[in-house]
N, C-alpha and C positions, 0 to 999 in steps of 0.2 A: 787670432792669438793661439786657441788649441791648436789650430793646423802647424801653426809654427812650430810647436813645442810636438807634437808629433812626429813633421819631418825631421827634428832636428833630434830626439833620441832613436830613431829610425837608424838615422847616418852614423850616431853611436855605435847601435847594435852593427851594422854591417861592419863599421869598420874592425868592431869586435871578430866577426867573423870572417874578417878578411886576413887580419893576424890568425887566428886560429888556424886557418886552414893552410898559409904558409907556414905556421910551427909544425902540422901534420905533414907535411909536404916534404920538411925539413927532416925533420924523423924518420920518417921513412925512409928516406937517402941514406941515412944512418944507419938504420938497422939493416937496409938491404947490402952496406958495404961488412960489415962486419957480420954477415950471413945468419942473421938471427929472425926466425921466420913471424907472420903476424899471426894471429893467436884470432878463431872465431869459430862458432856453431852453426850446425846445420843437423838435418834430420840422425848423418852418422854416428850423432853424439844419441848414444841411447841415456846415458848415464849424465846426472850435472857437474860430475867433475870430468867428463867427457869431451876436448875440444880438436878443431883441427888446425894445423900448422900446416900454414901455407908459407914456402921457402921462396928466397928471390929467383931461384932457378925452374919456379915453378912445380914443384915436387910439392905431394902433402901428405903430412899424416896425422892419422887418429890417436892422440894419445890420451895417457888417463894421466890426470895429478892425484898424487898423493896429497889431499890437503893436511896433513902434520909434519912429512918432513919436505913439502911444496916440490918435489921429485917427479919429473915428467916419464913414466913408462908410455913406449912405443907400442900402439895395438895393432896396427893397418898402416902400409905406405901404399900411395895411389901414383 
């Protein structure tokens, strides 16, 4: 009976993350047509409002946000 009740919120969870990652999937399509770049950190980011923008074309840059008025200034294009 546990096993049951195990595989069967297992298949839950997956299916949960099988929707998820077609919404991501989905999104992404999105934002790569309307050229709006994905947003993540790596060592470039010295600072924590520090992130890089990586563009559908490939291009990235380092920019900083403004966290008051959320305004992204350009520091580095790679």
């Amino acid at each position: 009976m546990a096993e049951l009740i195990l595989n069967s919120s297992l298949g839950n969870l997956q299916d949960r993350q099988d929707r998820l990652s077609k919404g991501v999937t989905k999104l992404k399509s999105k934002l790569k047509n309307a050229n709006i770049p994905e947003a993540y950190k790596d060592s470039r980011c010295q600072l924590p409002n520090q992130w890089i923008y990586l563009y559908p074309d490939g291009h990235e840059e380092l920019v900083e946000i403004n966290t008051t008025s959320m305004v992204a200034k350009k520091l580095k294009e790679y």
